[in-house]
C-alpha positions as CSV (number, residue, x, y, z in Angstrom):
1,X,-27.3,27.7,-20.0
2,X,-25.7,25.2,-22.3
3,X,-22.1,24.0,-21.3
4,X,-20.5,21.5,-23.6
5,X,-18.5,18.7,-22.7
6,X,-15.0,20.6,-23.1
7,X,-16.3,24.0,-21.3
8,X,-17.5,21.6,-18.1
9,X,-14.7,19.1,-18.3
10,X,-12.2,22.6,-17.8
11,X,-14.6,24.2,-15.2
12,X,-14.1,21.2,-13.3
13,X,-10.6,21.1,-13.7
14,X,-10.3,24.4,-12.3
15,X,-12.2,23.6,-9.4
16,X,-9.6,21.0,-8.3
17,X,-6.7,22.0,-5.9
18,X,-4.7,19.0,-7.0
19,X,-5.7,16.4,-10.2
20,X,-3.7,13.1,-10.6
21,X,-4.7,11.0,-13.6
22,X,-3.1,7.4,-13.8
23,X,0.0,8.7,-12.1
24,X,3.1,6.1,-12.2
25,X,6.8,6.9,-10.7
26,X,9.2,4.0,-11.2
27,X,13.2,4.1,-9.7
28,X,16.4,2.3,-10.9
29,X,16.9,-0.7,-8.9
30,X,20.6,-0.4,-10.5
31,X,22.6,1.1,-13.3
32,X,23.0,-2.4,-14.8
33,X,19.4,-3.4,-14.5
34,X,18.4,0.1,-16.9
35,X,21.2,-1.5,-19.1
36,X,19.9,-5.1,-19.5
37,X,16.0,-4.3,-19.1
38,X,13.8,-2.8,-21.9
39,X,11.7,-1.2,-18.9
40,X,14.4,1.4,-17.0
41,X,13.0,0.7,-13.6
42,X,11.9,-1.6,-11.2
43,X,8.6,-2.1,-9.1
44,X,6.9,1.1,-9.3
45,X,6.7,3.7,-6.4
46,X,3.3,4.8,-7.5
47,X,1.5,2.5,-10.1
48,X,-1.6,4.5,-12.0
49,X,-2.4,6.5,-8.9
50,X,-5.5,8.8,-10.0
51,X,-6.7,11.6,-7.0
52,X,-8.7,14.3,-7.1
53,X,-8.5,16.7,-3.9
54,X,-11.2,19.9,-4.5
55,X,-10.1,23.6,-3.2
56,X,-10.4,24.2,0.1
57,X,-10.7,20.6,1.2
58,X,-8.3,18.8,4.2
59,X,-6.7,15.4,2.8
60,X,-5.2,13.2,5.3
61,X,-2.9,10.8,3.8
62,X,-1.2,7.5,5.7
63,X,0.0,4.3,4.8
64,X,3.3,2.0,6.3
65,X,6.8,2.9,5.4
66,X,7.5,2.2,1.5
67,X,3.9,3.1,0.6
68,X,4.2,5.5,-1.6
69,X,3.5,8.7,0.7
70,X,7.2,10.4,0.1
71,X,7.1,10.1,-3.9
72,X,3.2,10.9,-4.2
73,X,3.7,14.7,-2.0
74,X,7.3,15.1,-4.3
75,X,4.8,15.1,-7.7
76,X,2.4,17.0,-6.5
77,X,5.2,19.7,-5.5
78,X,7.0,19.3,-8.9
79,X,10.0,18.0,-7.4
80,X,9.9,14.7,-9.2
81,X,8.7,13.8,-13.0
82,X,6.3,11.0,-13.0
83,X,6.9,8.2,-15.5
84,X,3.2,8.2,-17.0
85,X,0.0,10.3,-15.9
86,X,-0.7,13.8,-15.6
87,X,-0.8,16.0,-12.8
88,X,-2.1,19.5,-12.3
89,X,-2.6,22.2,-9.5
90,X,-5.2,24.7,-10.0
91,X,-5.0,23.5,-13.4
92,X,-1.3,24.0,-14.2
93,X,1.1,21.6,-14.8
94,X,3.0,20.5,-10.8
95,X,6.3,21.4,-12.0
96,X,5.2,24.7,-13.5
97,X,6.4,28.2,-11.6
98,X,2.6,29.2,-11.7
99,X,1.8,25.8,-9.9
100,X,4.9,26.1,-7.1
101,X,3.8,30.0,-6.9
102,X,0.5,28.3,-5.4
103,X,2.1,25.6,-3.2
104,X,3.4,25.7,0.3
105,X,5.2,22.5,1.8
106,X,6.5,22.0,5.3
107,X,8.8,19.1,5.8
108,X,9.5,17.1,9.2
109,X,12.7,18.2,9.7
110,X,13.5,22.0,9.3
111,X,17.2,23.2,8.3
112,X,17.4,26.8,9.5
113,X,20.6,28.3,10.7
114,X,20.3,27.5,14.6
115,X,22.4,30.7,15.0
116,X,20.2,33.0,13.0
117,X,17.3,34.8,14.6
118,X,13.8,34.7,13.5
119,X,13.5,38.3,12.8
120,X,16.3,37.7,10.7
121,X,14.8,34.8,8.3
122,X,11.5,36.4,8.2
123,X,12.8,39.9,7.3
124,X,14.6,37.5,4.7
125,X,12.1,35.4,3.4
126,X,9.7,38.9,3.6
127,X,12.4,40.2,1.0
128,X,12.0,36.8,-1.2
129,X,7.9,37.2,-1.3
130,X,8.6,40.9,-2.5
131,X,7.1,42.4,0.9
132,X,7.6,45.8,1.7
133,X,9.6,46.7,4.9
134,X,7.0,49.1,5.4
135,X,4.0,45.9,5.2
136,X,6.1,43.8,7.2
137,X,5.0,43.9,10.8
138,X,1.5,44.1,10.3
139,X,1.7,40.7,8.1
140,X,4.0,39.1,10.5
141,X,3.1,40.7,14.2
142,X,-0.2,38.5,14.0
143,X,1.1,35.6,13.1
144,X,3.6,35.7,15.6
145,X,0.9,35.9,18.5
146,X,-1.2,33.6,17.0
147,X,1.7,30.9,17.3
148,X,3.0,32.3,20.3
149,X,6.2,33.5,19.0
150,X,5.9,37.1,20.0
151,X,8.2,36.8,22.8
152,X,11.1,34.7,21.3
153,X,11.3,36.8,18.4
154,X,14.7,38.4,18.5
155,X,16.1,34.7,20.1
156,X,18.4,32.9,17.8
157,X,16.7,29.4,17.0
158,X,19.1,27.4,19.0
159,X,16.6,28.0,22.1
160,X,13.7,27.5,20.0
161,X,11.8,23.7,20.4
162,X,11.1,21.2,17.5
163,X,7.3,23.0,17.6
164,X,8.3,26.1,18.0
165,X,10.5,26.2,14.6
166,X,7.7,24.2,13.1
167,X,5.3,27.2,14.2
168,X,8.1,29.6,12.3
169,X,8.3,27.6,9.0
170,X,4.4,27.5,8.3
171,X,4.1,31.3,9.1
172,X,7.0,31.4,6.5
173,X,5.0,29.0,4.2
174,X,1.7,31.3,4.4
175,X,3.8,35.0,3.4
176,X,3.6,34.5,-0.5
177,X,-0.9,33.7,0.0
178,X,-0.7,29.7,-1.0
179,X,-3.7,28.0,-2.1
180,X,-2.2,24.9,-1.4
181,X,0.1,23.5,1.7
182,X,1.3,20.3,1.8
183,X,2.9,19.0,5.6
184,X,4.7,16.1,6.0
185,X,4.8,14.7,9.6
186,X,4.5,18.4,11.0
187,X,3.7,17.4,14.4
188,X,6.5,14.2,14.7
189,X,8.4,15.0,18.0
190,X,6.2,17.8,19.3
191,X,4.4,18.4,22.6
192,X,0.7,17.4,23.4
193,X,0.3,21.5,24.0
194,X,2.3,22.6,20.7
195,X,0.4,19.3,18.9
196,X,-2.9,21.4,19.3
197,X,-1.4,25.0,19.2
198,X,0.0,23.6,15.3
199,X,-4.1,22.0,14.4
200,X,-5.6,24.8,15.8
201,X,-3.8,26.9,13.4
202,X,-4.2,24.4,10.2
203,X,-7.7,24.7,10.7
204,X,-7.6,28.6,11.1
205,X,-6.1,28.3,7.3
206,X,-8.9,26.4,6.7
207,X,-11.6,28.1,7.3
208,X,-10.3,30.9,5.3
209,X,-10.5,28.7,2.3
210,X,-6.5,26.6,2.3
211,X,-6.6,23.5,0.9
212,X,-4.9,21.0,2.9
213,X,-2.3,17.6,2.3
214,X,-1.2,16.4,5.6
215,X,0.8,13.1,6.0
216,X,1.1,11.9,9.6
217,X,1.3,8.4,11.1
218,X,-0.6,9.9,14.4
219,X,-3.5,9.0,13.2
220,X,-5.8,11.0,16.1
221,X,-4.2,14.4,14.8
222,X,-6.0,13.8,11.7
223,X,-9.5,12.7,13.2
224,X,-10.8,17.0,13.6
225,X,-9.5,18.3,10.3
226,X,-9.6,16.1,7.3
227,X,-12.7,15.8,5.1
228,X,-11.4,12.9,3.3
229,X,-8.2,10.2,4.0
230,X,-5.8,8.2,1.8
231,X,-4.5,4.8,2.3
232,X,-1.2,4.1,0.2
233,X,0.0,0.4,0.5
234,X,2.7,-0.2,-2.4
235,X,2.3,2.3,-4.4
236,X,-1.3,1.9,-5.1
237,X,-4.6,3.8,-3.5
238,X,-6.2,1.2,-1.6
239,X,-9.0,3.4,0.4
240,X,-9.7,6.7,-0.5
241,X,-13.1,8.2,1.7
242,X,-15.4,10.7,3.8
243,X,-14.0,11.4,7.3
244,X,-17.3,12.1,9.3
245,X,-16.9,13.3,12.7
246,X,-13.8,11.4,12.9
247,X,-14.7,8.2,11.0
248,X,-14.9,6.2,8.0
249,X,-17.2,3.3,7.0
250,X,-15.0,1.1,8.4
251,X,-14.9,2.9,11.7
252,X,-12.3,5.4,13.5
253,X,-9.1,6.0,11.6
254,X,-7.4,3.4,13.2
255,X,-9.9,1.2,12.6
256,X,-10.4,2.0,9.2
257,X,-6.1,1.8,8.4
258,X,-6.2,-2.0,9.9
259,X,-9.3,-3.1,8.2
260,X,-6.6,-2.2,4.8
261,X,-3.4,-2.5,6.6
262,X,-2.6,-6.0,7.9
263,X,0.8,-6.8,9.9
């Protein structure tokens, strides 16, 4: 069968979780320096990033402070308008309702009401994914023993750890069905035991067909689950490759950042 040029470029579109073309994100250094420049920004943030991350694939993505990592998840999310390029998830526009209506994200730093309970923000966040009362428990009873949250249920969050409220906000994340989660430092301040409870989980997601963005500077977490990695350094993509049992061609992920990364 005969596909022309438009028909495949679309299909492959649509195959895509996430497709950046020539992405750039400048920032003000200053109101006076938007005044007196003819270019309204300074160094860019991102400069002509292009990345293409297929469905159901795990991207890893590190780099040092500054690199890029913060602005790059913030357009993919539709939080922040890039100043040239194009970028789409699942084919829609980032900053599109049909694109966000695909997209999970779970930040580093959660900012629940210690005092609340978790019945109490599930039940609500149930209520925001238009779940019925009656649908309720059997969504959200499984979850809770898969991330060993059964018995701290009806506990207010205050005597929850950092992993355990991490735990909480992805079972949140995964109520409304994402194709997409995005996690930024999910596992920074956690426990060896909770550090593994939390991958064992991603890669349960996984295998039922999630595509994943995970941005971590512990490097081993990464090493099991990602099929590919990124390397930002100033705003630009300076290795993006196969992770094969753990490694690059330049070696272990460790290896592989250093060979790109100097101090």
């Amino acid at each position: 069968m005969f596909i022309d040029s438009s028909a495949a470029k679309l299909l492959h579109i649509l195959m895509l979780a996430v497709d950046l073309t020539h992405i750039s994100k400048y920032y003000k250094t200053s109101f006076l320096h938007g005044l007196l420049s003819n270019s309204d920004n300074a160094a860019p943030a991102l400069n002509e990033l292009s990345l293409s991350i297929a469905q159901g694939e795990t991207l890893g993505i590190i780099g040092p402070n500054g690199s890029g990592k913060s602005t790059l998840l913030k357009i993919i999310l539709g939080l922040l308008t890039p100043n040239s390029g194009q970028a789409l998830i699942f084919g829609k526009p980032a900053q599109s309702v049909e694109a966000k209506n695909l997209t999970a994200y779970i930040q580093e730093e959660q900012t629940f009401d210690l005092n609340l309970r978790a019945v109490d923000i599930l039940q609500f966040f149930c209520m925001l994914a238009k779940i019925p009362k009656s649908q309720q428990a059997a969504i959200i009873d499984p979850q809770l023993a898969a991330f060993n949250l059964t018995e701290v249920y009806h506990q207010k969050l205050r005597t929850y750890s950092k992993g355990m409220i991490q735990r909480l906000a992805i079972i949140i994340a995964t109520l409304h069905h994402p194709k997409l989660m995005i996690l930024d430092e999910p596992t920074s301040g956690m426990d060896p035991s909770g550090v593994k409870l939390m991958y064992d989980q991603l890669a349960k997601l996984k295998s039922q067909g999630m595509t994943l963005i995970i941005c971590s500077h512990d490097l081993a977490d990464l090493n099991d689950i990602c099929d590919r990695v990124l390397i930002l350094n100033k705003g630009q993509s300076i290795f993006h490759g196969e992770l094969n049992n753990g490694v690059t061609q330049h070696g272990n992920l460790l290896e592989t950042y250093h060979h790109f990364i100097h101090p």
